[in-house]
N, C-alpha and C positions, 0 to 999 in steps of 0.2 A: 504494500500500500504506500503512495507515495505523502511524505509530510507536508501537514499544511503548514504556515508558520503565521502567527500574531504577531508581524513587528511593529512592537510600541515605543522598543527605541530608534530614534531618527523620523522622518514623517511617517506617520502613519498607515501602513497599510498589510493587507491580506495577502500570500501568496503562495502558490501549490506551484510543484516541477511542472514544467510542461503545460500548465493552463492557465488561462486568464481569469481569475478568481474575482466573483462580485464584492465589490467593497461598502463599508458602510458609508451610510449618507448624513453627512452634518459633524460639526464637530462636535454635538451635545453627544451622538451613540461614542465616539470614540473615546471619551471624559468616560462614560457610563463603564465602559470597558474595562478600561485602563484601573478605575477603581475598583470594579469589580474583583481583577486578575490578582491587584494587590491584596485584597483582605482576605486570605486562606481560612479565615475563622467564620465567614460570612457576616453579612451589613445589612440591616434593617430597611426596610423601603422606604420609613418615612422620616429616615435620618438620609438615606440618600436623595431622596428627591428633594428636602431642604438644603443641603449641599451644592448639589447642581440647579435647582431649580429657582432661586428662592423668590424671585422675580414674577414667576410664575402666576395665574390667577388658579390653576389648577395643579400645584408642582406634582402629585402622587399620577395625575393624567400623563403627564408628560412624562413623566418618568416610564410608564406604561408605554407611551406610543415610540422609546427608546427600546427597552428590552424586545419589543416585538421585533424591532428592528436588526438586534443582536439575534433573536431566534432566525428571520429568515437567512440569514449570512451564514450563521456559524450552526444553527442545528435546533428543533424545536424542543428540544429535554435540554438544551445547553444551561439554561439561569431558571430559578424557579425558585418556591418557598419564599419565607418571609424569617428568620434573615435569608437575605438572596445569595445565591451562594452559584458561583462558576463553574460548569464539570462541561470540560470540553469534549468531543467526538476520540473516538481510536484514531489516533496517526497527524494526533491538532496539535500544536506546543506554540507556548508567550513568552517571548523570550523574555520580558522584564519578570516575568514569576520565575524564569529558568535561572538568572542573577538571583534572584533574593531567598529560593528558598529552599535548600537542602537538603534531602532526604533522611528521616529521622530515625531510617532503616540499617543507614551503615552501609548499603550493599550499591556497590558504586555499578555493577550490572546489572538491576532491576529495573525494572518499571519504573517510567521516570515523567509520567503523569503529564501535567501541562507544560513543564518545563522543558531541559537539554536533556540528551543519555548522558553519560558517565563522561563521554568522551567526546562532547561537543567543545567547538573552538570558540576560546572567547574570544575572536576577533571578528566573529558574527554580530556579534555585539555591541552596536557600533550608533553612538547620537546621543540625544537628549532623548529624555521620556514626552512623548508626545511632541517631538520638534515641529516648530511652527505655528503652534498652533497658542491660544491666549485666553484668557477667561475671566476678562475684566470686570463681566458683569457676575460674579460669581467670587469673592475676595477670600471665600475661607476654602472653594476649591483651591481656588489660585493658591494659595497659599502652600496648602497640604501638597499643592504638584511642584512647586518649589521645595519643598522638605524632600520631596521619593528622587527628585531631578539630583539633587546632592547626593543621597544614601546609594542609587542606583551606579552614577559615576563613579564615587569610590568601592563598591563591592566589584565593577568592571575592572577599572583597575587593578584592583586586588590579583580578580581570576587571571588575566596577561602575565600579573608579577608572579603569580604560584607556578602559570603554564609554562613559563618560562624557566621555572627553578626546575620543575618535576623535567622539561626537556631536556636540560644541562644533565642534570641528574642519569638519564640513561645515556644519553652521549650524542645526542641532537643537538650540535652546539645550533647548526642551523638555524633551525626553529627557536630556540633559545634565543638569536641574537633578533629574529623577525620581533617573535614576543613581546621582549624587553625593548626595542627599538617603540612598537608602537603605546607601551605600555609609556615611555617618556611623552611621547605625542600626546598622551594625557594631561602628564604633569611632568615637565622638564627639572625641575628642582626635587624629583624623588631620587635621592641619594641611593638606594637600596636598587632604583629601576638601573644607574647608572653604575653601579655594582655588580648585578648579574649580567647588564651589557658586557661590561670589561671582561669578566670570567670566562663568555662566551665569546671572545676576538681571540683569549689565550690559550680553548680548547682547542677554535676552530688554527692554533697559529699564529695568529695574527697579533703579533705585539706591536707593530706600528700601529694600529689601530686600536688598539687598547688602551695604547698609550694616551694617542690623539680623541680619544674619546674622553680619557681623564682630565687632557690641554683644556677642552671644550665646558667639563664639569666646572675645573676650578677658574675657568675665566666667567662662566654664569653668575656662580658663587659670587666672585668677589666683584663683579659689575654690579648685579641688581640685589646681593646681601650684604656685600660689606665683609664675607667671609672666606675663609680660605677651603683645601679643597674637605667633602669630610673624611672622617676616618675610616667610616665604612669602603669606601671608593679606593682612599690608599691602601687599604690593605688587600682589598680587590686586586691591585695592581704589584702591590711589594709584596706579599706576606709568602713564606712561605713555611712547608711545616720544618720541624727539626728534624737531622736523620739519625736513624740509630748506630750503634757501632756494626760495620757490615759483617761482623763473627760474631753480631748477637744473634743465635738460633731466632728463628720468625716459626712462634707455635703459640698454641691457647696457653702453656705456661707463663710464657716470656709476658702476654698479653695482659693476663689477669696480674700477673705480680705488677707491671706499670700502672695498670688500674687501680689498685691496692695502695699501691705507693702515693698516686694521683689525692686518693682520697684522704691520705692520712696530711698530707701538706695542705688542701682543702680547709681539712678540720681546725689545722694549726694555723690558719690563719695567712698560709703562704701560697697566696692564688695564681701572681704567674709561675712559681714552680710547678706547682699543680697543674697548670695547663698545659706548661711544657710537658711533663710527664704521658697529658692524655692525649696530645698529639704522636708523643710515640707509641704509645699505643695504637692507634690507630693507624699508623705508618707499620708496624710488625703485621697487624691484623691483615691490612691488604696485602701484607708479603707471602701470607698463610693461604690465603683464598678462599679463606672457609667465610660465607657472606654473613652469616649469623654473628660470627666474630666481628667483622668488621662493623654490620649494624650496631652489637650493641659497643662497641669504643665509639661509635660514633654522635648515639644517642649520650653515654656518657658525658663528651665532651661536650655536645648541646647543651646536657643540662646545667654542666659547668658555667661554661659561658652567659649561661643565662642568669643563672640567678646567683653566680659565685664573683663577674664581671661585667653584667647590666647588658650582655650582648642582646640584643633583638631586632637584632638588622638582617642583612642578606648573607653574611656571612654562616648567623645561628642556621639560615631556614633552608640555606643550602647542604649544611651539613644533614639535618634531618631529613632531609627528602634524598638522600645517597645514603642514608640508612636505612630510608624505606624499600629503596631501588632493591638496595644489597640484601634486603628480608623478601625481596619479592611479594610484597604488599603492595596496593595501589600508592601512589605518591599524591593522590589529587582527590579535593573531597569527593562526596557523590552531588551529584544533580539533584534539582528537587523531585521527591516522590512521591506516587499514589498514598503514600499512610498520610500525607496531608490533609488535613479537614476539608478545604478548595482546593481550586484548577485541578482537578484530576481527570484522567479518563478515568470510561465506562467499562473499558475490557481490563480484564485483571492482572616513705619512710622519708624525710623530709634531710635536705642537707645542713652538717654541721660547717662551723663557719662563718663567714662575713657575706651574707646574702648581699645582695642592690636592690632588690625590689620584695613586696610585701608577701608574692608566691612563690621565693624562696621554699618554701613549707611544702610544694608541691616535686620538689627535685627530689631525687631516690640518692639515695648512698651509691657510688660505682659500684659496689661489692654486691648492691641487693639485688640486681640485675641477675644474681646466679645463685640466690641462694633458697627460689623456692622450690617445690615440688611441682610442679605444672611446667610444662612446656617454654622456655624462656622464649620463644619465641613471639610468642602470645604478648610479655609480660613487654619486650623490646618494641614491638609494634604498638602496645597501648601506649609506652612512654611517647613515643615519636609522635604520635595523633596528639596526642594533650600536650603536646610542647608546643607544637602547631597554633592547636585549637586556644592555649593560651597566647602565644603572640597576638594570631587573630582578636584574641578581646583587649590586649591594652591596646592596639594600633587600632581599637573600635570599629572592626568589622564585625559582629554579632552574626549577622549572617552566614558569613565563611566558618566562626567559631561552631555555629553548631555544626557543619559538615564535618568537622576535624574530629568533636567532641564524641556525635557519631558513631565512627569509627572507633575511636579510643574505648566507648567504653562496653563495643562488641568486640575490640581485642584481649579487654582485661576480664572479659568472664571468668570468675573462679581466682581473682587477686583481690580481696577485699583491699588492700592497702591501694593499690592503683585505683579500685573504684571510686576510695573516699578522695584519691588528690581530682579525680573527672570529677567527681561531684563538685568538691569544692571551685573549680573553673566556671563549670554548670551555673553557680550560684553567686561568684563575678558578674557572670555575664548579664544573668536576670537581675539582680541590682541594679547594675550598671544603666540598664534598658527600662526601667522602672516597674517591671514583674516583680511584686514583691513578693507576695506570696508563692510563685515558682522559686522564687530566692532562697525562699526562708525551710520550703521543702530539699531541696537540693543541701544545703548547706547543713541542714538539721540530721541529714542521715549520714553526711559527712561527718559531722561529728561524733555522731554514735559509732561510726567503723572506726573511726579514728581511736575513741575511747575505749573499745573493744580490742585492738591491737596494739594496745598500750603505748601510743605513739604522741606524747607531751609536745612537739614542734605542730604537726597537721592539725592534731586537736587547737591548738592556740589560733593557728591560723583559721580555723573552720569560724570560732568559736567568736574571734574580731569580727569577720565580716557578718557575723551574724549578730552583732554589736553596732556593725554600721548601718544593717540593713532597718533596727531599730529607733535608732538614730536619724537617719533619714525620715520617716514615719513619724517621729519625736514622743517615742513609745520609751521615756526619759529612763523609766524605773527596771524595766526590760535590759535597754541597751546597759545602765552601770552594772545591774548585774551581770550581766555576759561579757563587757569588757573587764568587768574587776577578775572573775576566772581567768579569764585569756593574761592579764596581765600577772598575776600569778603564776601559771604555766610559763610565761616569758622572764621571769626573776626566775626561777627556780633552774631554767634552762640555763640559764647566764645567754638569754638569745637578744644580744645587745641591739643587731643589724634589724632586728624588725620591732626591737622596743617601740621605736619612734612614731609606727604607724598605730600601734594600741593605744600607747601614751597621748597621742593626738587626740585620736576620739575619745577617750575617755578625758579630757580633761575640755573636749566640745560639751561635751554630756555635763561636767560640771556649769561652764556658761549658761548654756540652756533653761539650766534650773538658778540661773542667777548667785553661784556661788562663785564669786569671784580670784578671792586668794589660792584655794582649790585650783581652777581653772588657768590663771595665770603658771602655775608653777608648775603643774602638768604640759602645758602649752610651751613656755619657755625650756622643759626639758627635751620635747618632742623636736624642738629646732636645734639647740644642739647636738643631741644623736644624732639626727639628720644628715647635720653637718659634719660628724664627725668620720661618718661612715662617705659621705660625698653622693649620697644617694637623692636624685632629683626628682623623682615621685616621689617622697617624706618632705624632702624643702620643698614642693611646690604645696603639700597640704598642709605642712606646719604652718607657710608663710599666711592663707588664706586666711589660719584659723588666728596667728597671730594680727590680720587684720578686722576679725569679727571682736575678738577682744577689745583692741582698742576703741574701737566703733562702739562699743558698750559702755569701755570706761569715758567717752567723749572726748576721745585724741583722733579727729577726723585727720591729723597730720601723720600722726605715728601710722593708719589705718594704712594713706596712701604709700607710705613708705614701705611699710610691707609689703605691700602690694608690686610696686618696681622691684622689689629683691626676687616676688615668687616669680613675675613677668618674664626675669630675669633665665629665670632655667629651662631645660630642655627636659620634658618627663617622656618618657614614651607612652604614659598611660593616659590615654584621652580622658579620661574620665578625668584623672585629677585638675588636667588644665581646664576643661572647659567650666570646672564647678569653681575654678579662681576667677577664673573671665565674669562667673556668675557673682560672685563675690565684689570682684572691682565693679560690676554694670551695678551694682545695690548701692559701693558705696560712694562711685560716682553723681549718682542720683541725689543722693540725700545730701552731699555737697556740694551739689549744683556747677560740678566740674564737666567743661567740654569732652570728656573722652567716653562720655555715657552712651553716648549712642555708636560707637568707633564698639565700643567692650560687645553692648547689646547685642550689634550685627554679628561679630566673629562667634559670638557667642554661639547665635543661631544655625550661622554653614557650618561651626563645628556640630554642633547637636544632631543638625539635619545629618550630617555624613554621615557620625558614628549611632545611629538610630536611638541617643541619650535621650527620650522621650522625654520625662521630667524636665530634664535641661532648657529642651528645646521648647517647652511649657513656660518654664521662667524668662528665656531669652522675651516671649511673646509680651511675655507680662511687664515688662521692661522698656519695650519699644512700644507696648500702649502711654505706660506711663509718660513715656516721651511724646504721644503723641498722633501715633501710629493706628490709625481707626481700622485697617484693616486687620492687624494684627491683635487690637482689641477684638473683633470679633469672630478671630480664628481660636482664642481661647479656649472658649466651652470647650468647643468641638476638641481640642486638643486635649483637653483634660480630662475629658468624661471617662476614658477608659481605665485610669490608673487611679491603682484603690490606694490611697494615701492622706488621709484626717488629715495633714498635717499642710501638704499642697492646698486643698481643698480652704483650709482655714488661712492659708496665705495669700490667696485670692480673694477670696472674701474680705479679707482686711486693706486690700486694694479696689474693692468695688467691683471686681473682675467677674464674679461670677453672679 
């Protein structure tokens, strides 16, 4: 049967191989579509037809005399029920449902619903979401198709940058260099896209042109940033690994003792020996041939880097996807699938050490890779998915996260310790995204395996973010108690490197409830661990919260001041910058400083990209304040879905709702 395809990114239209396929008529059925394909949970009639219609003297008619419209096109069972809910024909696929939604199956060769198979090219994927097209008369669609236009481009993005990691990965420098070439075409200033460029000029040979693509990097940089070239890119271009002594035997002995060794420098606080170490490692391993061996040094080294040296660039993601290659598991998440609510068809042990970031908690010991009864192979491919799946949620693609996530945790059946660190990822990601109660479930059983495996780091970790997710909600008496445990479990560990993020919230939670000297001295601790560790996701939230303090104590000077030092940093975790950005756009406003509406906006493209619903709630609420009527009346609608008292009563206290 041949496919039809829904292209809704670039201008709008229908098309089958070989025939001329009827297209719809007007651009209200194509808006009707386009939201449709998005809401996989299905959408009410008489919220959709005030959305699109509001104008209307009949909006629920009109809305009516669209979906007819969608039935004679695409198939008369296609939309139906109230919520309305999209289930396309055998052999149909949208490609903006095939970007945003993952299969929640794992099985990157199933059924793959309204979306792409497994192994569609994201360079199919090509435009805006509904290009050309306008909806002036309509402010709070406009709006919402301004939000999907951002989240869609960067999950596009994304897939180019993964396709191209997973081509390098098997030895397609080829494809790899097309990928990454258009994946810059995006965005010229993604370091990481100009990274697996370069890797892919040195596979294909080409060092004059790896080179010359670096010249091109760091003259961008320092033209339109001000900066030099980055680090990711030089090491793309310089790095290479260490070599072992060539009469050191290359066997699973030689292997695991480097790993062993890796871990205990680790522990001790000595990270680039440690690295160096599991690079030779993983130099014996591929001398050995055996792929299992070389997946898991490889995965090792990942998780090193990640959370032992803040690596989460192209460097970390390349390594994991050459550990996936060498396990002979898929490298690329799945497609979106049939177990989706919508668009479907009809036919059927946490590392010791100096972490960088707060999911530290979620890294395995080198050694524990071999120490259980179950198939390491299993246990090597679940780490690689969730190491994935968490870059994905601090670089706030949520979409892509659940594909990785997926996988990960139909690789780790039968590892309760890998289940609880997926869960706890799991339960990032739904915070993050303002699911709280998927949050609070993920993270809640995270803690119990945690607790169950006697493991004091993953439990601390689970047991924070289920402190913050509190906290957010301003569920005040909930979140001290869960941060006062976690923070206990982090004394006890002597786990210096993620003091700073429990210390934080717990001494917000102080504020909250108006205890001041509490809060200041919890607060002022959380900034210098921070600092002392050089960790920029803890300064950029210590600084935020160091600015809400002063905001309280009535130092609108001290407030701003924080605010330029968090400005100041580079986090890799979207979350934490955009909730600063939110910070500065509050406390620009009540200061009646020019940069309120400069904060508001970034606030929003970031929210909109990384799908930070909440966020992107706030940004609105902000740009009304300013002024902003259409933005006031995207609100509601933006809000309605997220169950959170505490948003809810913050609006309310703006007149917003």
């Amino acid at each position: 049967m041949a496919e039809t395809w829904i292209r809704l990114l670039g201008p709008p239209w229908i098309e089958s191989a070989g025939t001329e396929f009827r297209q719809l008529r007007g651009r209200k059925a194509w808006a009707v579509l386009a939201y449709l394909a998005l809401q996989p949970d299905g959408t009410g009639r008489a919220r959709t037809a005030a959305l699109l219609f509001p104008d209307a003297d009949d909006p629920l008619g009109a809305l009516r005399w669209n979906l007819s419209e969608l039935r004679r096109t695409i198939g008369a069972d296609s939309i139906s029920g109230d919520p309305l809910r999209l289930t396309l024909p055998a052999g149909w696929r949208c490609d903006a449902a095939a970007v945003l939604y993952p299969a929640t199956t794992g099985n990157p060769g199933g059924d793959s619903g309204a979306g792409a198979d497994a192994g569609a090219d994201p360079r199919t994927f090509d435009g805006q979401l509904l290009e050309g097209l306008s909806f002036g008369d309509c402010p709070v669609f406009e709006s919402w198709l301004e939000d999907q236009r951002h989240r869609l481009e960067n999950c596009v993005l994304t897939m180019l940058y993964e396709a191209s990691l997973a081509a390098l990965a098997c030895g397609n420098a080829d494809d790899a260099v097309d990928l990454a070439t258009r994946a810059l075409h995006q965005d010229p200033f993604n370091a990481d896209c100009h990274a697996v460029l370069i890797r892919a000029f040195i596979a294909r040979g080409e060092h004059r042109r790896a080179r010359e693509q670096a010249d091109k990097c760091r003259d961008l940089y320092h033209r339109e940033l001000g900066l030099g070239l980055p680090a990711e890119v030089r090491r793309a271009l310089y790095d290479a690994a260490p070599d072992a002594e060539p009469e050191l035997p290359a066997n699973a002995a030689t292997v695991h003792s480097y790993l062993d060794a890796a871990g205990a420098s680790l522990s001790a606080g000595s990270v680039d020996r440690g690295l160096d170490q599991l690079r030779l490692a993983v130099g014996l391993a591929q001398r050995t041939g055996d792929g299992h061996l070389v997946a898991e040094s490889l995965v090792t080294l990942s998780s090193a880097l990640i959370h032992q040296a803040g690596g989460r660039g192209a460097e970390v993601a390349d390594l994991l996807h050459r550990a996936l290659q060498s396990e002979g598991v898929p490298s690329t998440p799945p497609q979106p699938g049939a177990s989706r609510p919508g668009t479907q068809r009809t036919t059927a042990a946490p590392q010791s050490g100096a972490p960088r970031s707060a999911a530290q908690a979620t890294a395995q010991r080198p050694t524990a890779v071999r120490t259980q009864l179950r198939p390491a192979a299993s246990r090597v491919a679940a780490a690689a998915y969730r190491e994935l799946g968490y870059l994905s949620v601090q670089r706030g693609i949520p979409d892509r996260a659940a594909g990785w996530l997926a996988l990960a945790a139909k690789a780790a059946d039968g590892f309760a310790d890998e289940q609880s660190r997926i869960l706890a990822i799991k339960g990032m990601a739904a915070s993050d995204t303002a699911r709280y109660g998927e949050a609070l479930t993920a993270l809640t059983e995270s803690s119990r395996l945690a607790a169950e495996l006697g493991s004091p780091r993953l439990l601390a970790f689970s047991e924070a973010l289920i402190g913050r997710v509190h906290l957010q909600r301003e569920e005040l008496g909930l979140a001290a108690e869960t941060l006062d445990r976690a923070l206990a479990l982090v004394g006890a560990e002597h786990w210096t490197s993620f003091e700073p993020f429990v210390t934080g919230l717990r001494g917000e939670t102080y504020l909250a409830t108006g205890q001041m000297d509490d809060a200041a001295a919890l607060i002022d601790r959380s900034w210098v661990m921070a600092d002392v560790t050089g960790d920029h996701c803890f300064l950029t939230l210590a600084a935020g919260a160091k600015a809400r303090l002063s905001m309280a104590l009535g130092d609108q000077s001290g407030a701003e001041t924080w605010l330029r030092r968090g400005l100041e940093t580079t986090p890799w975790y979207l979350w934490y910058r955009a909730r600063l950005l939110d910070t500065a756009a509050e406390v620009a406003i009540a200061t009646g400083a020019p940069p309120a509406g400069d904060y508001a906006a970034k606030l929003a493209t970031m929210a909109s990209r990384g799908a930070l619903r909440e966020l992107l709630v706030r940004a609105h609420s902000h740009r009304a304040v300013l002024g902003d009527a259409a933005a006031a009346e995207a609100i509601p609608w933006l809000a309605k879905d997220i169950d959170n008292p505490a948003l809810k009563a913050y609006l309310a206290r703006r007149g917003q709702l």
